[in-house]
C-alpha positions in Angstrom: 38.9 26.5 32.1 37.0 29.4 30.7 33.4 29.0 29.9 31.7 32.1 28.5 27.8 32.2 27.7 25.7 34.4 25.6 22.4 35.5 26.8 19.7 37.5 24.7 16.8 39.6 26.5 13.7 40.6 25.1 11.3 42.5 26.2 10.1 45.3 29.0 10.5 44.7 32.8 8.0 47.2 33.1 5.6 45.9 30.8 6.0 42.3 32.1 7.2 41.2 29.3 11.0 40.5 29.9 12.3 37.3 28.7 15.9 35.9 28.9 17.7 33.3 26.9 20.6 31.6 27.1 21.6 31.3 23.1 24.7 29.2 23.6 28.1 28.2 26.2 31.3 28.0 25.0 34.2 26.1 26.5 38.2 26.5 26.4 40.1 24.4 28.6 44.3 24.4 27.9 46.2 21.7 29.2 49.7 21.2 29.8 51.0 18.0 30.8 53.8 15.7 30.1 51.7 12.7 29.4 50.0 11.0 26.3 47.8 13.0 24.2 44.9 9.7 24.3 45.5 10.0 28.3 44.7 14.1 28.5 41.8 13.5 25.9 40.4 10.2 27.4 40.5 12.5 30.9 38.5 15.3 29.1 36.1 13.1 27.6 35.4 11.7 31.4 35.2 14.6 33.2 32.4 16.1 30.4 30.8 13.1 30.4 30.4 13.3 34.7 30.0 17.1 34.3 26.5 18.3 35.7 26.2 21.8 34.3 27.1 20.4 30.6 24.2 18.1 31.3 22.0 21.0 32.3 22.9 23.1 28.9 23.0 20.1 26.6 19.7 18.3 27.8 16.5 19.4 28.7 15.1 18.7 32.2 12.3 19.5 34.1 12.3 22.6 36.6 10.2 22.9 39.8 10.1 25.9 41.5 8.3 27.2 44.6 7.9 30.6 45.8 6.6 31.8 49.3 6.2 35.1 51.3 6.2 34.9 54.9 5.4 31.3 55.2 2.7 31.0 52.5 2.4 30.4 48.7 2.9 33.1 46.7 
């Protein structure tokens, strides 16, 4: 399985102004097996549809985050 991403920044760390992006993931997964083809593909189909990340990248979601420094809110 290879899964490469593309990113795009824009922006100045320095200026505070940095921003990242992720633009888009691709996927590439080569099989060999000596079973159906409707077996390998219904297996594919399964494990994309279970697949967390894929539901990260295709869905949107809600992101909490919390930041402290020594014990206390930052």
């Amino acid at each position: 399985m290879r899964v490469t991403p593309r990113f795009r920044t824009s922006g100045s760390l320095l200026a505070g102004t940095v921003e990242n992006q992720l633009v888009d993931v691709t996927t590439a997964l080569e099989v060999e097996a000596d079973v159906p083809r409707e077996q390998i593909a219904e297996l594919v189909r399964a494990a994309e549809r279970m697949c967390y990340m894929l539901d990260v990248i295709r869905q949107p979601h809600d992101v909490r985050g919390s930041v402290t420094l020594n014990g206390q809110p930052l």
